[in-house]
N, C-alpha and C positions, 0 to 999 in steps of 0.2 A: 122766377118764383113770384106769385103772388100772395100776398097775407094781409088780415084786415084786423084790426084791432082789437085787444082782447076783452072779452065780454063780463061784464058782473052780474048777470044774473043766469037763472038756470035754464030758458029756453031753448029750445034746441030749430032753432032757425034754420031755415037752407039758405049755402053759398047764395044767393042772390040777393038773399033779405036784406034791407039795411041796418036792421041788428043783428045781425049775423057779425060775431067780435068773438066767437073765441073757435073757431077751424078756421087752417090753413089748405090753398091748392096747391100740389106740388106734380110742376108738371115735369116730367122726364120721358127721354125717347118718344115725345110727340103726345105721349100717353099724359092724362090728368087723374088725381086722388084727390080727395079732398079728408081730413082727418080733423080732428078736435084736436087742440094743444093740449098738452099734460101740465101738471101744475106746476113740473120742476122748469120746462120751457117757459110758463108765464113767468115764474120768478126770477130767471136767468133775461127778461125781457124788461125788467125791472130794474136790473142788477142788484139783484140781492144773490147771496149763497144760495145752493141748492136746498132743497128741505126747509127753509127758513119760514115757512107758515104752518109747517107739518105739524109741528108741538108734538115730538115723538109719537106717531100717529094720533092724538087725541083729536084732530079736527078733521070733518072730512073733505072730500076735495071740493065739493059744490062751495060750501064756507071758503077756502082757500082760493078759490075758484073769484069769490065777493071780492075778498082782503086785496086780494093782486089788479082786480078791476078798478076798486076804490084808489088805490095806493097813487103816488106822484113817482115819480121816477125820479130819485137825488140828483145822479150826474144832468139829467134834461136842465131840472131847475136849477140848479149852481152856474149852468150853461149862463142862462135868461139871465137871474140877478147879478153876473159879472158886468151885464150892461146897462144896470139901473145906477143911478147916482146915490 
């Protein structure tokens, strides 16, 4: 499986672009797809809860789409500063 980083903004790039950050290739039985992550995947790629940008639907996914682009990833970073003095 192949996957490239998730994207914050709203263009819709092709697999090859180098901004191309928010679809994944998913190849099986020799065969390839390539899809858009959904927001509950970017947020689960963050580790947050699922729905956790949703604001009981009030924002839509392009916004939630930003929030999880922008966002650091907790466990990444507590990773790094356990090695800082």
């Amino acid at each position: 499986m192949k996957s490239n980083t998730v994207r914050s903004s709203g263009r819709g790039s092709g697999i090859g672009d180098k901004h191309n950050w928010d679809t994944i290739e998913v190849q099986k039985e020799g065969q390839s797809n390539i899809r858009k992550l959904t927001p509950v995947e970017c947020e689960r790629l963050q580790c947050l809860p699922d729905n956790y940008t949703s604001c009981n639907g009030e924002i839509s996914n392009a916004q939630r789409y930003k929030m999880l682009g922008n966002a650091f990833n907790v466990d990444v970073i507590a990773h790094i500063l356990k090695f800082i003095n």
